[in-house]
C-alpha positions as CSV (number, residue, x, y, z in Angstrom):
1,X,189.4,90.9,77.3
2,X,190.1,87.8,79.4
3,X,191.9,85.1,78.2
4,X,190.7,81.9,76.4
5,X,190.6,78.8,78.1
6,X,189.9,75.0,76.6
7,X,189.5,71.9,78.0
8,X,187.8,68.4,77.8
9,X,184.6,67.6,79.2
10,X,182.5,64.0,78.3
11,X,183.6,64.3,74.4
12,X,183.5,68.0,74.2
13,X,185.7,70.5,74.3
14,X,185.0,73.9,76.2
15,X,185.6,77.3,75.4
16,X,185.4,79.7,78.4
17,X,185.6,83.1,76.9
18,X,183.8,85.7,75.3
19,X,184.8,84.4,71.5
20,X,182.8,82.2,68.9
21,X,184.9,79.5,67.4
22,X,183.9,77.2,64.6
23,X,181.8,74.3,65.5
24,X,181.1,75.3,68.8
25,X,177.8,75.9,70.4
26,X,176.8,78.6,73.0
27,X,175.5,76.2,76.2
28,X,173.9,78.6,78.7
29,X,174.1,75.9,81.7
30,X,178.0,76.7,82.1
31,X,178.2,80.1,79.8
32,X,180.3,78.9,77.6
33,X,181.2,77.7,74.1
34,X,180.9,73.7,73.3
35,X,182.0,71.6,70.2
36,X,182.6,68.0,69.1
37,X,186.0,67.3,70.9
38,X,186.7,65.8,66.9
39,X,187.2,70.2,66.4
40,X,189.9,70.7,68.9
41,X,192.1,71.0,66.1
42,X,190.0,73.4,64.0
43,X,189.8,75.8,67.0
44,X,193.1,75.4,68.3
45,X,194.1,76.7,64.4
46,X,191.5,79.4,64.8
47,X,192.5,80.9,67.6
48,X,196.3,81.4,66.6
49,X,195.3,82.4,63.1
50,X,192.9,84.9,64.7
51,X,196.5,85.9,67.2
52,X,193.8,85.1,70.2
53,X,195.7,84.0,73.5
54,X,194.5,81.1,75.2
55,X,195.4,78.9,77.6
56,X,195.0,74.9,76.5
57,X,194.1,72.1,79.0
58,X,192.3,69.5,76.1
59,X,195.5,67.0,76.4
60,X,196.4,64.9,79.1
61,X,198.8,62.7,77.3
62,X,202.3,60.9,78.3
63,X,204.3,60.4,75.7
64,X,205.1,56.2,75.6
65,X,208.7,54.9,75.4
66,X,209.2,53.2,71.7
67,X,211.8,51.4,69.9
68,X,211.9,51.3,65.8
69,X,209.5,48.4,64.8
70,X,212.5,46.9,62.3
71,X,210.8,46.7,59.2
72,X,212.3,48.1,56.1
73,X,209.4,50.0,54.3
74,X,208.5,48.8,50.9
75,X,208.3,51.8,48.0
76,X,204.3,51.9,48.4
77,X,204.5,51.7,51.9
78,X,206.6,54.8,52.5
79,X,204.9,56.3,50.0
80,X,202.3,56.1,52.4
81,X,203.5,57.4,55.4
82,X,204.7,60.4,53.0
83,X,201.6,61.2,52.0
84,X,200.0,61.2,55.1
85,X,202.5,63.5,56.5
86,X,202.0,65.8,53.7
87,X,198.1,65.4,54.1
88,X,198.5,67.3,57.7
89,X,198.3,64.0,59.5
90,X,195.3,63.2,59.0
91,X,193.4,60.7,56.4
92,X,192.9,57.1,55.3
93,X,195.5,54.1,53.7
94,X,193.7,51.9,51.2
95,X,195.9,48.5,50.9
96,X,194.9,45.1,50.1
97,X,195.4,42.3,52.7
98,X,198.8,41.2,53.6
99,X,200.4,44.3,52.2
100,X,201.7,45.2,55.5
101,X,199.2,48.2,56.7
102,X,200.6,47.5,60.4
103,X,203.9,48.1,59.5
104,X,202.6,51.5,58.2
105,X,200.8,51.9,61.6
106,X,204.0,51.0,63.5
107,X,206.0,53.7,61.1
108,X,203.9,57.0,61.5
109,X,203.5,55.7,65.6
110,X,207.4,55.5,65.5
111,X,207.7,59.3,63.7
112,X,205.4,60.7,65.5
113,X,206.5,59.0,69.2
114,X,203.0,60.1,70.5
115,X,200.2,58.5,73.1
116,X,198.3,56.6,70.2
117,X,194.7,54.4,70.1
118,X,194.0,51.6,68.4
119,X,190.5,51.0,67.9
120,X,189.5,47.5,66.2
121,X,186.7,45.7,65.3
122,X,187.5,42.4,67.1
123,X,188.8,40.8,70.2
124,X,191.3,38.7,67.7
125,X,192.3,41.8,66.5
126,X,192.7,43.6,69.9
127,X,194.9,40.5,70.8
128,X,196.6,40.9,67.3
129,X,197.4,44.4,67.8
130,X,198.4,44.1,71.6
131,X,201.4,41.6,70.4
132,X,203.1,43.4,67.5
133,X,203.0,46.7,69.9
134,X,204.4,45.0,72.3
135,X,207.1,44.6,70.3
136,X,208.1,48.3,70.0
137,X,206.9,49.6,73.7
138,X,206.4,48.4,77.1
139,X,203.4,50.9,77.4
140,X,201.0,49.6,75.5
141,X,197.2,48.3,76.9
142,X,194.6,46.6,76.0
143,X,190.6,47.8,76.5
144,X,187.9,45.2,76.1
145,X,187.2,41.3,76.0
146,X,187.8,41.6,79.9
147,X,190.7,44.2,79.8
148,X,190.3,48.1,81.2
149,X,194.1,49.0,80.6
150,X,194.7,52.7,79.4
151,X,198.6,53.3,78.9
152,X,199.9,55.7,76.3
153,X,199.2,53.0,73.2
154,X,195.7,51.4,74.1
155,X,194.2,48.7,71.7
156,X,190.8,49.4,72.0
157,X,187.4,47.3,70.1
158,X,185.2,49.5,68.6
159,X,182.9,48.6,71.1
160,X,184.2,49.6,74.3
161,X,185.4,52.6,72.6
162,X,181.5,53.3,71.8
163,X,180.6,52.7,75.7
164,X,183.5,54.5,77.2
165,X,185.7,57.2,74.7
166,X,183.8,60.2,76.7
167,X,186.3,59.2,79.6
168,X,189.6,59.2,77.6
169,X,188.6,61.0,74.7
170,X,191.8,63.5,75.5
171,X,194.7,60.9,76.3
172,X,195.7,60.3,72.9
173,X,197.1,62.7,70.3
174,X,196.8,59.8,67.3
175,X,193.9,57.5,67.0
176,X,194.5,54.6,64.4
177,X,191.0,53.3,63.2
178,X,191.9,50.0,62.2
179,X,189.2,48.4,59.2
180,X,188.1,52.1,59.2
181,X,184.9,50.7,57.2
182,X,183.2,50.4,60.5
183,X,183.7,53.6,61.9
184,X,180.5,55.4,59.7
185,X,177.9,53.5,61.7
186,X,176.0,55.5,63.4
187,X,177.1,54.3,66.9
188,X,180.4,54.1,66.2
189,X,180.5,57.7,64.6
190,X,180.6,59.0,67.7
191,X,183.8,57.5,68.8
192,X,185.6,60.2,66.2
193,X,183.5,62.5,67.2
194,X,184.2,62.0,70.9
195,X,187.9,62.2,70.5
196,X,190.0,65.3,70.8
197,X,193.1,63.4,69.2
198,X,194.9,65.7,66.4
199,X,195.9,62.9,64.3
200,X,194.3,60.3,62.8
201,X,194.8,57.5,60.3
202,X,192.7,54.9,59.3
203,X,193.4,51.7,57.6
204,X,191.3,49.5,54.9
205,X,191.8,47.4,52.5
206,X,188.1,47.7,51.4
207,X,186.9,52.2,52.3
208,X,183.3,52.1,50.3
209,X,179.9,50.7,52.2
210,X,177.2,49.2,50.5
211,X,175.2,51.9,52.6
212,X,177.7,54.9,50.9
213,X,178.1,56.1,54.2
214,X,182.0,55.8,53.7
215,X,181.3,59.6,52.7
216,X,181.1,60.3,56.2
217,X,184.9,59.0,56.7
218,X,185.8,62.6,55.3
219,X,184.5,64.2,58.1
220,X,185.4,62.1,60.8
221,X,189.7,61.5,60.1
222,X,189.7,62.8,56.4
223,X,190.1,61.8,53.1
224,X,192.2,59.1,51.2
225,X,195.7,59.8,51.2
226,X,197.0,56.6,49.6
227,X,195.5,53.2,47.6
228,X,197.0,50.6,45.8
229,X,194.6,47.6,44.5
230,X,195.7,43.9,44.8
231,X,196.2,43.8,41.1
232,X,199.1,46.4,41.0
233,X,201.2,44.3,44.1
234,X,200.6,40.8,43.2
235,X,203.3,39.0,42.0
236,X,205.8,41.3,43.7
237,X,204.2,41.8,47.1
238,X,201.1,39.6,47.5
239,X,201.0,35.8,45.5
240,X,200.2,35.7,42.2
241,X,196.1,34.2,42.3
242,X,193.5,32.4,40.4
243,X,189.4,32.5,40.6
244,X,188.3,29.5,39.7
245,X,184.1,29.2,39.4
246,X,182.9,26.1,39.8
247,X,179.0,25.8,38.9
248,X,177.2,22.6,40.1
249,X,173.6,21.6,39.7
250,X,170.9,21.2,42.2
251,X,169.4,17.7,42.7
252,X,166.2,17.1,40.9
253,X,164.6,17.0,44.6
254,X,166.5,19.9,45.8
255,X,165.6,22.3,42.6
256,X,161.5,20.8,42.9
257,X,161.3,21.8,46.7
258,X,164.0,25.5,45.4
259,X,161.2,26.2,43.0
260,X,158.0,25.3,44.9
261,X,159.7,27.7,47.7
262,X,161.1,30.3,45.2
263,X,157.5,31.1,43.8
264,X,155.7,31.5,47.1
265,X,158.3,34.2,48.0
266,X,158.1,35.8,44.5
267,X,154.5,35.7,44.4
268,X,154.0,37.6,48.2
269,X,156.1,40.4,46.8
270,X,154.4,40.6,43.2
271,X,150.9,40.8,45.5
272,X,152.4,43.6,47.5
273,X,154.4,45.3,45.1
274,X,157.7,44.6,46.9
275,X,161.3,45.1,45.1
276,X,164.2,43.4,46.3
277,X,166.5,44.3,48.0
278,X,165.5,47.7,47.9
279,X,161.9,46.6,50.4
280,X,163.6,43.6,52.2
281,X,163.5,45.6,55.0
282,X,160.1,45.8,54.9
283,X,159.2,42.6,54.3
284,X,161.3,41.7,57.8
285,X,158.4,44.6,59.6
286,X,155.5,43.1,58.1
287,X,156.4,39.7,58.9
288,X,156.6,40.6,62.7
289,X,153.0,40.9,62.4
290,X,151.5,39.4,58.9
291,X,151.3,35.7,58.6
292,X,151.3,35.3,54.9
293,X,154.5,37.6,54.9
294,X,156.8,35.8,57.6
295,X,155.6,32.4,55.7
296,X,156.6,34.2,52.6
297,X,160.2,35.4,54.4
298,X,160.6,31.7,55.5
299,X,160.2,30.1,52.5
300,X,162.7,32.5,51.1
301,X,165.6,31.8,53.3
302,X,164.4,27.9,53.5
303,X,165.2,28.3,49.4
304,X,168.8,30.2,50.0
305,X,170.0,27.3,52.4
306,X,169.1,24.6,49.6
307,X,171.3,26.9,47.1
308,X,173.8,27.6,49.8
309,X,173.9,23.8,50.8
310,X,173.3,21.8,48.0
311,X,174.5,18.4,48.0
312,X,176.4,18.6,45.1
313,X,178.5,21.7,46.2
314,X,179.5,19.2,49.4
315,X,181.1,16.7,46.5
316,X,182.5,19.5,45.0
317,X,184.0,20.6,48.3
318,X,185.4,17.1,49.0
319,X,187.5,17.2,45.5
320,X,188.9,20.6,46.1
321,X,189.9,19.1,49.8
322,X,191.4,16.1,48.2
323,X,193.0,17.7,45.6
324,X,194.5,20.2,47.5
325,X,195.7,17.8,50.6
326,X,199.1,19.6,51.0
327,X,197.8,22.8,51.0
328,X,196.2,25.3,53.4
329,X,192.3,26.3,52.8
330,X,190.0,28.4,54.0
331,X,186.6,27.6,53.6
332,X,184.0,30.4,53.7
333,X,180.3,30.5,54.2
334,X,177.2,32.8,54.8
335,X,175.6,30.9,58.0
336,X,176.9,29.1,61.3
337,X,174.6,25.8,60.2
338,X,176.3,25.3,57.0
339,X,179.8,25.6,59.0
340,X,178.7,22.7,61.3
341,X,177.3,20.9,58.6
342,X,180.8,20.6,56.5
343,X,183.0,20.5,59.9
344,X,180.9,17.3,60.8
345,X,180.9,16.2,57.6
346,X,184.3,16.2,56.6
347,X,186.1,16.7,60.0
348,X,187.3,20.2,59.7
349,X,187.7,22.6,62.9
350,X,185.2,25.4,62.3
351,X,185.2,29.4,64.0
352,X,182.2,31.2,63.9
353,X,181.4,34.4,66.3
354,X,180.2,31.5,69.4
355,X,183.8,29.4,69.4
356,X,185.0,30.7,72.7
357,X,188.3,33.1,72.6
358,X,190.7,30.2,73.5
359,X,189.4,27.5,71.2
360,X,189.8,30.4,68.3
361,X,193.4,31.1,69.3
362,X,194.0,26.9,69.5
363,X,192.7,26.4,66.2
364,X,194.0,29.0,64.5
365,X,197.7,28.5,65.6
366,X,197.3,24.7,65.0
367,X,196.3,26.0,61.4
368,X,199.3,28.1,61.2
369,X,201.5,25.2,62.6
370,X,200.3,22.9,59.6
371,X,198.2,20.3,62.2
372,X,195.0,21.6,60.7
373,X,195.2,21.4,56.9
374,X,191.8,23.1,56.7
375,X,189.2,25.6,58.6
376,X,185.7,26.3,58.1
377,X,184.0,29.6,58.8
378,X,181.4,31.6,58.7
379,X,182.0,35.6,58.6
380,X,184.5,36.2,61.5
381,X,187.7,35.6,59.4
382,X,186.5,37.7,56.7
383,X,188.4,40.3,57.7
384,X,191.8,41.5,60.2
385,X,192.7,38.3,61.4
386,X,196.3,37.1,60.2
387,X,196.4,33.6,58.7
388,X,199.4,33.9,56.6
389,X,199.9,30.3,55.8
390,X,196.7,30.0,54.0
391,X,196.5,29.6,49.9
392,X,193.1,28.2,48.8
393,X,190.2,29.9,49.9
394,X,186.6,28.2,49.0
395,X,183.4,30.2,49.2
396,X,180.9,27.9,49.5
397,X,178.2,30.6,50.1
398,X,178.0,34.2,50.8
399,X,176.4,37.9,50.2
400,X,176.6,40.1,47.1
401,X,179.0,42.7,49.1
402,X,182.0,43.5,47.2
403,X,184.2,44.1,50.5
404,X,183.2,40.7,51.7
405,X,184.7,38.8,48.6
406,X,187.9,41.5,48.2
407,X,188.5,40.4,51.7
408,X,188.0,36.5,51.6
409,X,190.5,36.9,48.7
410,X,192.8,38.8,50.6
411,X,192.8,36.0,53.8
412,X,194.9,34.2,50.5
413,X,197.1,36.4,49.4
414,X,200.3,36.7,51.3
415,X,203.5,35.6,49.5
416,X,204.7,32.3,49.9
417,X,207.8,31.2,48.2
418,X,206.4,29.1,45.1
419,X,202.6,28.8,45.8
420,X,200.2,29.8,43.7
421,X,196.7,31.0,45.6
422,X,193.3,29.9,44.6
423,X,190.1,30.8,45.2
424,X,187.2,28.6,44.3
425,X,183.3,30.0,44.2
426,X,181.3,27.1,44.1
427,X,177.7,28.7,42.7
428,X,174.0,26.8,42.5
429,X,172.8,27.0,39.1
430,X,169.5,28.4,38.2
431,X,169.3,30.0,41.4
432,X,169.6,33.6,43.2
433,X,173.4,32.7,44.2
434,X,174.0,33.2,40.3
435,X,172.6,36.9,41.0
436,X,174.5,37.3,44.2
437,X,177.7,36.1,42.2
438,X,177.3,38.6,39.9
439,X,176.8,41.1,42.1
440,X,179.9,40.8,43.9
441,X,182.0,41.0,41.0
442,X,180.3,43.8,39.6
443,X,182.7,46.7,38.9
């Protein structure tokens, strides 16, 4: 019987050879067996179990030249490493914000002293990443927001790793999914999928989806290896925190125009026999083509912006700013308009996902130097982004989504010698943002 052989092709890996191996496919165009390149693994492991000889040609790595990162682990975080070790390599790190889930990153890349890939959801983060590797190896690149560099560690956005993975798929023998929520979506599924890479960790500090298909993650790079909540390291590790809900009032004009609003929405879906959320997405189809139910769709998001905005919740805002003058805030809201509307109003630099990658990078290191006292945003520093000098965090609107407020607590929560951190939820009485409060703390 002739020999095995393997190798890479767009995403795949090929067996030539008359043997069936898990995962693989018979494809009569090149008479061969074909799998997910995500199985290299599986039949590299069948095929010694089995005592089959084959010749491997998957790889094409080079092995980058690294230096120790310096950090001195903390007890969780080499528990961490540990258990991923022990978990064959494989699997996913659960750990609030500001715990230090790089420094794990940087440890199992320093062990291992392997070609790596970084994939990330931002460009911030790509830029992020790029830095502290460059810290520990010369041969590190950086793929997207204008870059094309592959080296042995690549920082890669999810992205560009969607459009391009089936052309490097084989160049890494560790991928490092960085805010490893993402990586269920469909699209970005594939990027797993399409990757032969042996090892793989991903990092989180929030795993589950509203949509549950976190399941998935299993599949992909394998299960959780290691969690610790933000309850368990504050104090020690992260600041010790407050949540402080601050409940104002609509405006007797505001909650007459709420109302009038409120009840054309609520009488549309009573007419149809519509439940929300579980048939929003239906309302959004038959508006594209049903008068009475775009009007009906309008007047419900012309009734969440007088919630989300309400006048009193911009007084509110200006105590919190006054009151906390010396401190550094984050303010947080649902939509771009509302972030324009308090940067005008009180004067406070605003990111949303339109603010150009060098105004981003200006205002955010003027925040971190202290020249900015305060920032306004929308969703993009909900998660990733490294603003360690922050304290107060203020919500002036958002969604019901657990990971979105875990995370907009966590921009908060790295130590800092004698401050307490705060986060304020300013909430519209009588409204749906007392639901959608609810709803985020649920358990």
């Amino acid at each position: 019987m002739n020999r095995v052989l393997l190798f890479y092709e767009k995403g795949t890996v090929v067996v030539k050879g008359s043997v069936a191996v898990p995962h693989a496919r018979f494809d009569d165009r090149i008479n061969a067996f074909r799998a997910l390149a995500m199985y290299y693994r599986d039949i590299v492991d069948f095929l010694k179990s089995s005592r089959i000889s084959f010749v491997d040609k998957v790889l094409k790595t080079k092995k980058p030249r690294i230096k120790h990162h310096g950090y001195m682990l903390r007890d969780y975080q080499k528990e961490c490493v540990d258990r991923w070790f022990l978990s064959g390599k494989r699997g996913i790190v659960v750990l609030p914000t500001g715990a230090g889930k790089t420094v794990v990153a940087l440890e199992i890349i320093y062990r291992l002293g392997c070609s790596t890939l970084v994939v990330v959801p931002t460009i911030e983060l790509l830029e992020q990443w790029f830095r502290v590797l460059k810290k520990v190896s010369e041969d590190v690149g950086r793929y997207g927001g204008g870059y094309k560099e592959i080296k042995p560690i690549t920082v890669i956005t999810y992205d560009s790793a969607y459009l391009n993975v089936q052309n490097f798929g084989n160049r890494f023998e560790l991928v490092i999914f960085d805010e490893v929520h993402h990586l269920p979506a469909p699209s970005y599924a594939t990027i797993a999928e399409m990757l032969a890479s042996p090892y793989r960790l991903g990092l989180t500090a929030t795993l589950e989806r509203e949509d549950g298909l976190h399941v998935e993650l299993y599949r992909l790079i394998g299960g959780k290896v290691y969690e610790a909540k933000i309850e368990e390291l504050k104090g020690r590790y992260l600041s010790e925190f407050d949540i402080e809900v601050v409940r104002v009032r609509l405006s007797r004009e505001e909650k007459k125009i709420y109302n009038e609003l409120r009840e054309k929405y609520l009488k549309f879906l009573e007419k149809h026999d519509l439940k929300m959320p579980e048939d929003f997405e239906k309302l959004v189809m038959m508006s594209a083509r049903n008068k009475e139910a775009r009007e009906a769709l309008i007047a419900r998001n012309k009734a969440r912006k007088i919630a989300f905005c309400a006048e009193r919740k911009m007084e509110k805002l200006k105590e919190i700013l006054k009151k906390h003058r010396n401190d550094r805030i984050i303010i947080f809201t649902e939509h771009n308009d509302i972030v324009y509307e308090i940067s005008r109003r009180f004067l406070i630099p605003f990111i949303t996902h339109k603010t150009n990658k060098n105004e981003r990078r200006e205002v955010l290191e003027k925040f971190r130097r202290g020249i900015y006292k305060a920032i306004v945003t929308s969703k993009v520093l909900d998660e990733g982004i490294d603003v360690p000098e922050a304290n107060i965090g203020v919500i002036i609107s958002g969604s019901g989504s657990r990971r979105e407020f875990r995370q907009r607590l966590g921009r908060i929560l790295r130590k800092k010698e004698g401050k307490r951190a705060i986060l304020y939820e300013i909430v519209s009485s009588g409204t749906s943002e007392t639901f959608t409060h609810r709803k985020r703390h649920r358990d």
